[in-house]
N, C-alpha and C positions, 0 to 999 in steps of 0.2 A: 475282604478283597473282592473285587469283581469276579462273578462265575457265570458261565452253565448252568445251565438245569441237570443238564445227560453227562456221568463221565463213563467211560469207562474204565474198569479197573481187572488186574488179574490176580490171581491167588498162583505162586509158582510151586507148584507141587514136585521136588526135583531134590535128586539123592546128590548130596554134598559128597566129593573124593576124599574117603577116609582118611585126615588124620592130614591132610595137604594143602594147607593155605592156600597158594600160587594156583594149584590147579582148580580149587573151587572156586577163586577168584576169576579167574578161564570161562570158568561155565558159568555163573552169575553172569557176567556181564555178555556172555552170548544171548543170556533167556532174558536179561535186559532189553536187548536189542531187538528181539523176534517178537517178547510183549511190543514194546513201542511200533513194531511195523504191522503189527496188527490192533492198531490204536488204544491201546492200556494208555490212561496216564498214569495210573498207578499200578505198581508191581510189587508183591510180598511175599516176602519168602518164608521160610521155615523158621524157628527156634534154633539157636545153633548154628545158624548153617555154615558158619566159615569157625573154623577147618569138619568140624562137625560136630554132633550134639552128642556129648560122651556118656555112650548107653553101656560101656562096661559097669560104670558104678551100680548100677543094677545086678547085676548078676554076679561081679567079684565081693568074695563075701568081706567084710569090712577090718576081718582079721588080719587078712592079706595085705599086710600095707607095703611089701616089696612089690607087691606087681601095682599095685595104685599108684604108687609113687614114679614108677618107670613109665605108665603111660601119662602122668600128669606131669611130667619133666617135657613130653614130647607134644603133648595139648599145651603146655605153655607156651612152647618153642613155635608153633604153628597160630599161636591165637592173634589179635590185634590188638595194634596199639592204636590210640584216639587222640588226638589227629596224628596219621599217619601215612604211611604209601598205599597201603590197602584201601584206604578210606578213601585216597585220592584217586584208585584206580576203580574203584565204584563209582566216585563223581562224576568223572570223566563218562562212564557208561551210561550214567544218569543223562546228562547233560548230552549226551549225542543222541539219545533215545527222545529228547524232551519229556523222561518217564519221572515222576515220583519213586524213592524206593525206599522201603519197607525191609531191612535186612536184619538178618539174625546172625550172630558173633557172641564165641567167647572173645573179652575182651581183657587186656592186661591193665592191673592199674598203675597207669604208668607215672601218676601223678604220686606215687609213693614208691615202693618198695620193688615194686615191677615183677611180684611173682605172686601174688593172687589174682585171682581169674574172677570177673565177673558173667552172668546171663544176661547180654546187653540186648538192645534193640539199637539202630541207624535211624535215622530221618532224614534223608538225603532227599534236597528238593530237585527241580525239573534243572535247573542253573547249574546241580552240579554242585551245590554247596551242602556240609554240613548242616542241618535245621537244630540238632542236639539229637541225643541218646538217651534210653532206660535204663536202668539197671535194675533186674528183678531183683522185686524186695522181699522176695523167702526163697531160696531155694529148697526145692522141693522132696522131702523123706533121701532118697543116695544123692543128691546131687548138693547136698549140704558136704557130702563130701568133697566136695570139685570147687563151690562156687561160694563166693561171699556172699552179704548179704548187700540190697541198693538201701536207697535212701528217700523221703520223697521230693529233695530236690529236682528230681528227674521226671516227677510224673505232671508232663506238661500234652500242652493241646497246639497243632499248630495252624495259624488261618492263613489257607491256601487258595489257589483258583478253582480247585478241583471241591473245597470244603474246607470244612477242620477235621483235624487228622490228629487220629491219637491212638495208644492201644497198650495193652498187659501182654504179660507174658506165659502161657499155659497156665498153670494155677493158680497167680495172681488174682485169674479171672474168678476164683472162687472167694477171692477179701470182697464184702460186699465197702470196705471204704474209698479200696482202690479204684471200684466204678466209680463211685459218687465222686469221686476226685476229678474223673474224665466230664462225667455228667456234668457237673457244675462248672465246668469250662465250655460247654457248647459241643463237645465231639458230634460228628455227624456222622463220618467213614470210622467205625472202630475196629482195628487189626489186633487178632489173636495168633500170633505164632505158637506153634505148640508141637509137644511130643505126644501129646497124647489124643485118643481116638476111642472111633466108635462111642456109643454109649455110656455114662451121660453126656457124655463131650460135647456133643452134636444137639444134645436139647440145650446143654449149657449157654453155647452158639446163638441158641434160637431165644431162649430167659433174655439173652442180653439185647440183639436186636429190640423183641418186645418191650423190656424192660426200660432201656435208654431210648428207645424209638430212633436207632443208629441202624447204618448197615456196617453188617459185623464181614471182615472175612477172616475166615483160619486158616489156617495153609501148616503144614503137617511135613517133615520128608519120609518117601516110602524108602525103606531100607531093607536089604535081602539083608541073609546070611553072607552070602558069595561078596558083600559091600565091604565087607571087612577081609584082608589079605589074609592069608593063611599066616604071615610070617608074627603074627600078636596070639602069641599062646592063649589067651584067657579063650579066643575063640574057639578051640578044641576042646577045653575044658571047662568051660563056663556058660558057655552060647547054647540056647536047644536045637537040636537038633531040628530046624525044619524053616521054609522055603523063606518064610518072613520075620525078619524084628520087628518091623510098623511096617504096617499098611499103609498108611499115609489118612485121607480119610478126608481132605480139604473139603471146604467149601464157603460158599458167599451167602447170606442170608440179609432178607429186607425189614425192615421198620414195622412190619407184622409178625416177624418171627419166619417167614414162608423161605425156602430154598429158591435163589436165583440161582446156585449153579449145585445143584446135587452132590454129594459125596463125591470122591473119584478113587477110589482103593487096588493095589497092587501096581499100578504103575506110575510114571511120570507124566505130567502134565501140566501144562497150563489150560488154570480156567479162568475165563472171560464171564464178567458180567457189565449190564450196561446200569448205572445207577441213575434213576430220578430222583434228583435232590430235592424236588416238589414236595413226593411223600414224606419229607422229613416235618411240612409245616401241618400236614393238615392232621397227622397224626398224633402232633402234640394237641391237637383239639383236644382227645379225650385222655391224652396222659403223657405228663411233662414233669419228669420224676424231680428236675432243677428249677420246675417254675410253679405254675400252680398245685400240683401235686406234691410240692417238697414241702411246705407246712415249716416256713424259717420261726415262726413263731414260738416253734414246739422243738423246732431241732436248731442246735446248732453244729456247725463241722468248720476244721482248720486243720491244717498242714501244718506241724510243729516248723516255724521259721519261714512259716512261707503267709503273708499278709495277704495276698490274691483273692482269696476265697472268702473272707470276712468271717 
């Protein structure tokens, strides 16, 4: 598609209203709104982020399956369904902002049984329309508790004005097949939503930029203690005692590995960076991990069902 050189994009670094659809939906499309009036065209959110990223599995020990089951009754009740009003009330946000959106959801599969929960990703274009969705393809050590697994039908690239636009979901980023899947489709802007932080995380970030010669951005939610209501026991009992769950830790990285927008830890933010899409040619000069550097001779790679890739 016709583009730009310059986009800019944001990373929304923003704590999701525990355990509330509606309300996170609220706030999502506000920080829609304020990314586009300060020229984002593209906006990405967290892992999770609608109704939120269920970090009790973490800490409620796995014996307990009365109290997992009581908050996974109420993460169902609160998740989304595809296509649905939620979805449509993103588009709508999308499409008034003119922004790309990048969203994190649990998502219901409603295409069956409608009470397993997937680690989805959105692709919501600048119109407002559905582009398609991810579904993480491992949930990750507790969250195998909570989350099924995707599939690689989903792991797709999309060509936008802004670029191609593609991305994993927190530890995904660590399947070296699941990049080469992105790679070999052209990704340029690659999004990492994720729970996790700090260290490796953040060289992870920077492996991939260099690695795919993409700009990568990751976008994290910073969550207190005080984010979760007092009225969900496991928090008095299970939660540590102290100021932060995640830090948050966002940030945007270029086709060198180099930070465009730095960390940003303990609070809420949006980060802005401005992308040259330039850099993405002349870097493949010296490594083009889906062209001359990929060596088809010696490898081959496919997506069980999926013919695209050769």
């Amino acid at each position: 598609m016709p583009r730009t050189d310059t986009v800019r994009v944001a990373a929304v670094q923003a704590t999701p209203v525990f355990l509330d659809r509606e309300a996170t939906v609220d706030k999502a499309c506000a920080l829609i709104a304020e990314a586009g009036r300060n020229g984002a065209r593209l906006a990405v959110f967290p892992e999770g982020f609608v109704p939120t990223y269920p970090l009790w599995a973490w800490y409620i020990p796995p014996i307990r399956t009365q109290e997992a089951r009581v908050l996974y009754d109420e993460l169902l009740q609160q998740s989304v369904t595809v296509p649905g009003p939620t979805v449509e009330r993103l588009g709508e946000a999308a499409r008034d902002a003119g922004v790309t959106v990048v969203m994190g959801i649990n998502e219901r599969n409603a295409e069956a049984s409608g009470t397993t929960l997937y680690n989805s990703l959105l692709f919501i274009g600048p119109d407002g329309r559905l582009l398609g969705r991810h579904r993480k393809l491992v949930p990750t050590v507790a969250e195998r508790l909570v989350h099924g697994r995707g599939d690689g039908r989903t792991l797709a690239v999309y060509d936008l004005d802004i670029g191609r636009l593609g991305g994993l979901i927190c530890w995904e980023n660590y399947m070296p097949l699941a990049r080469w899947a992105l790679y070999a489709r052209g990704v340029q802007i690659y999004v990492a939503p994720t729970w996790d932080r700090g260290e490796p995380w953040l060289s992870t970030l920077r492996h991939i930029a260099k690695e795919g010669r993409a700009f990568v951005i990751g976008c994290c939610s910073p969550v207190r203690r005080d984010d979760v209501p007092d009225r969900y026991a496991f928090k008095a009992e299970h939660l540590p005692d102290a100021p932060w769950i995640n830090p948050g830790g966002s940030a945007i990285v270029d086709p060198d590995g180099r930070f465009l927008a730095e960390p940003v830890t303990e609070r809420e933010e949006i980060l802005y960076a401005d992308l040259d899409l330039g850099m993405l040619r002349g870097s493949r000069f010296q490594l083009d991990v889906a062209g001359h550097y990929g060596r088809p001779d010696v490898f081959d790679f496919r997506i069980r069902g999926d013919d695209d890739l050769g």
